[in-house]
C-alpha positions as CSV (number, residue, x, y, z in Angstrom):
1,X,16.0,-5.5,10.5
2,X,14.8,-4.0,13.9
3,X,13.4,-0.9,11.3
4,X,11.2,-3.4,9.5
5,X,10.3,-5.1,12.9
6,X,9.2,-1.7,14.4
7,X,7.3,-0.8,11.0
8,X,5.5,-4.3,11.8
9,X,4.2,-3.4,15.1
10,X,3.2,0.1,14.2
11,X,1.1,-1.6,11.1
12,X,-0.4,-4.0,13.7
13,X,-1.8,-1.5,16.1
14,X,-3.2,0.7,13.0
15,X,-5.1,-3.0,11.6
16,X,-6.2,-3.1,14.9
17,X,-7.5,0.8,15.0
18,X,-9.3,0.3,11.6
19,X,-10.7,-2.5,12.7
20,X,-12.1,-1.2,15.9
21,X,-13.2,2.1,14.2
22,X,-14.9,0.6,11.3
23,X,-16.5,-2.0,14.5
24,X,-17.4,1.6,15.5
25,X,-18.9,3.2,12.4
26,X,-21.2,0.2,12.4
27,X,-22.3,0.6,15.4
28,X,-23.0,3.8,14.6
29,X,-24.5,3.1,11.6
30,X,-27.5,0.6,13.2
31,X,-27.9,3.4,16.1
32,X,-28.5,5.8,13.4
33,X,-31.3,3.9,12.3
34,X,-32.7,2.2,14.9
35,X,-33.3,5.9,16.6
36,X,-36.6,6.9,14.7
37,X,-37.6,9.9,17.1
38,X,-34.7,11.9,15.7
39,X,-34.3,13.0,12.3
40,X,-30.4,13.2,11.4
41,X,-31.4,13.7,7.7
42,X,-30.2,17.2,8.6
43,X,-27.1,17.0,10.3
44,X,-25.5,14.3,8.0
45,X,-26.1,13.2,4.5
46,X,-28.0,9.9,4.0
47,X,-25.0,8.1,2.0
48,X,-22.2,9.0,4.9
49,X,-22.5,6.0,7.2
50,X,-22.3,3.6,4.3
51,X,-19.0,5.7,3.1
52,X,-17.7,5.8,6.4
53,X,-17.6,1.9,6.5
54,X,-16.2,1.9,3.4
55,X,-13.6,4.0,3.7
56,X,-12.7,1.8,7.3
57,X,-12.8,-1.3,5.4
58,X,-10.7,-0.1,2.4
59,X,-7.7,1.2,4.6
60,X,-7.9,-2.0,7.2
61,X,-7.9,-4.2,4.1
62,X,-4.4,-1.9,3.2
63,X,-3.4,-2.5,6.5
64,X,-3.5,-6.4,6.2
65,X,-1.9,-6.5,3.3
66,X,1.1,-3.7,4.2
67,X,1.5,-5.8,7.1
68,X,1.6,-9.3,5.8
69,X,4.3,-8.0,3.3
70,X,6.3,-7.1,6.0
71,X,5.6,-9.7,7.7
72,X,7.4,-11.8,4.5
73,X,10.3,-9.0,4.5
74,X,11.0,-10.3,8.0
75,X,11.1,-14.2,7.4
76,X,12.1,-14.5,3.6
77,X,14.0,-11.3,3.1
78,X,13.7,-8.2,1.3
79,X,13.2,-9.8,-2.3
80,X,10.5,-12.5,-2.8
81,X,8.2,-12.0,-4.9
82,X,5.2,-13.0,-2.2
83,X,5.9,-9.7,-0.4
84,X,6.2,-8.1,-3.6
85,X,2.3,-8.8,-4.7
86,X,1.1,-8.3,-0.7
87,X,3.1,-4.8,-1.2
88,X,1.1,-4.1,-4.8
89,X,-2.4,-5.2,-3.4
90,X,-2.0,-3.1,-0.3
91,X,-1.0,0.2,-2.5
92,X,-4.4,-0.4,-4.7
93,X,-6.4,-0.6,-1.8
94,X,-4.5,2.4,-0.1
95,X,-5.1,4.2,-3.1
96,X,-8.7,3.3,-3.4
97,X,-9.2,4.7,0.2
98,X,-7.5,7.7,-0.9
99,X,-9.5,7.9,-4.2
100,X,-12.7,7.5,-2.3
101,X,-11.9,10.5,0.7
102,X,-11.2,12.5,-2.2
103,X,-14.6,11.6,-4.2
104,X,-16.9,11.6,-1.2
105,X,-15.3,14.8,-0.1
106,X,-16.1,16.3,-3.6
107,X,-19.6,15.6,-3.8
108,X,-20.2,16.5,0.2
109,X,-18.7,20.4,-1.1
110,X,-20.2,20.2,-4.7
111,X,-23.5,20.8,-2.8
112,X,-22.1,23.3,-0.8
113,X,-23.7,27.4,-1.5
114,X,-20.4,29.0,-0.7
115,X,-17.8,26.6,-2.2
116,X,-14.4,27.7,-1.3
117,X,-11.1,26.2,-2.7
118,X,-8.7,26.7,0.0
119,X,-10.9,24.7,2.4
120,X,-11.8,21.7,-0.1
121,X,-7.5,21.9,-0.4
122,X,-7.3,21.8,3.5
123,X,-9.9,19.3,3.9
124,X,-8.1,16.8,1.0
125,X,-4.1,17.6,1.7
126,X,-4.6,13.8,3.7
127,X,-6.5,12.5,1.1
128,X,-3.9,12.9,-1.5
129,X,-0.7,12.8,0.2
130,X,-2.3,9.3,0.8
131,X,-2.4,8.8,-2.9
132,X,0.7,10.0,-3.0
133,X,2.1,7.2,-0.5
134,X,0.1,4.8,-1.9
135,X,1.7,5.5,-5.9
136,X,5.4,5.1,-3.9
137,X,4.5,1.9,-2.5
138,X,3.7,0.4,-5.5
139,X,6.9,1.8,-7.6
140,X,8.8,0.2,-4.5
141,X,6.8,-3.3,-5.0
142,X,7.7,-2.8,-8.6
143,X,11.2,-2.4,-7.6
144,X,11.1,-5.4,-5.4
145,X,9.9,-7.3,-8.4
146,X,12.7,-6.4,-10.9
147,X,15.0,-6.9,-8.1
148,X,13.6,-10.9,-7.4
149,X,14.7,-11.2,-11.2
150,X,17.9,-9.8,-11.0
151,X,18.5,-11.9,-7.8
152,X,17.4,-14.6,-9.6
153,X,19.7,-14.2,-12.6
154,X,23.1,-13.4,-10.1
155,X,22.2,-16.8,-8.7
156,X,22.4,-18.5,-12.0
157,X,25.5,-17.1,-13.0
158,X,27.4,-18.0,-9.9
């Protein structure tokens, strides 16, 4: 239980460093704009700072919902079927931020002159190793699930 408690704490202080880095991008974002003596048409692409405040709001809305499951692991136990749907919603959205990296990071080399392979596999490894985690996640909520049934069904028989 002190694993799970620990886990809790670490996902808190990431909520709160999504939160404060999509605050950020934002801020960013309205400094970008409100700055018409420089042109930064040239140094980033125009659709980036509305990614970038995606991309934050996607993984802090994973965040929430990875933390509010473990929150329920804490006070109901491992198997309930509450923590089981928090644990389901917070792998789609963890795989929707991973799904978006790995789109927005396509089309920024697509318009690339010298696109190079290697680099767009270095540049993504993060990306889809957090797909990756975020497919695990929802087997385990899966598994959580079956197990609330079985639970269930022990419980009847005794």
């Amino acid at each position: 239980m002190k694993k799970i408690q620990i886990l809790n704490w670490i996902l808190r202080s990431l909520i709160l460093l999504a939160f404060l880095t999509t605050c950020f991008s934002v801020y960013i974002f309205i400094s970008l704009y409100n700055t018409p003596t420089i042109d930064y048409s040239k140094v980033f692409p125009a659709y980036l700072p509305y990614t970038t405040i995606l991309s934050g709001a996607l993984f802090f809305a994973a965040m929430i919902y990875l933390q509010l499951s473990v929150n329920l692991f804490i006070k109901q136990g491992f198997f309930n079927t509450k923590s089981s749907g928090y644990l389901k919603l917070g792998a789609i959205f963890l795989a929707l931020f991973g799904l978006t990296d790995i789109t927005i990071a396509t089309i920024n080399n697509a318009f690339k002159a010298n696109y190079d392979l290697l680099d767009y596999l270095n540049n993504n490894s993060g990306h889809i190793v957090t797909l990756i985690v975020a497919i695990g996640i929802f087997i385990v909520a899966d598994i959580i699930k079956s197990g609330v049934t079985i639970k269930h069904e022990n419980d009847l028989t005794i």
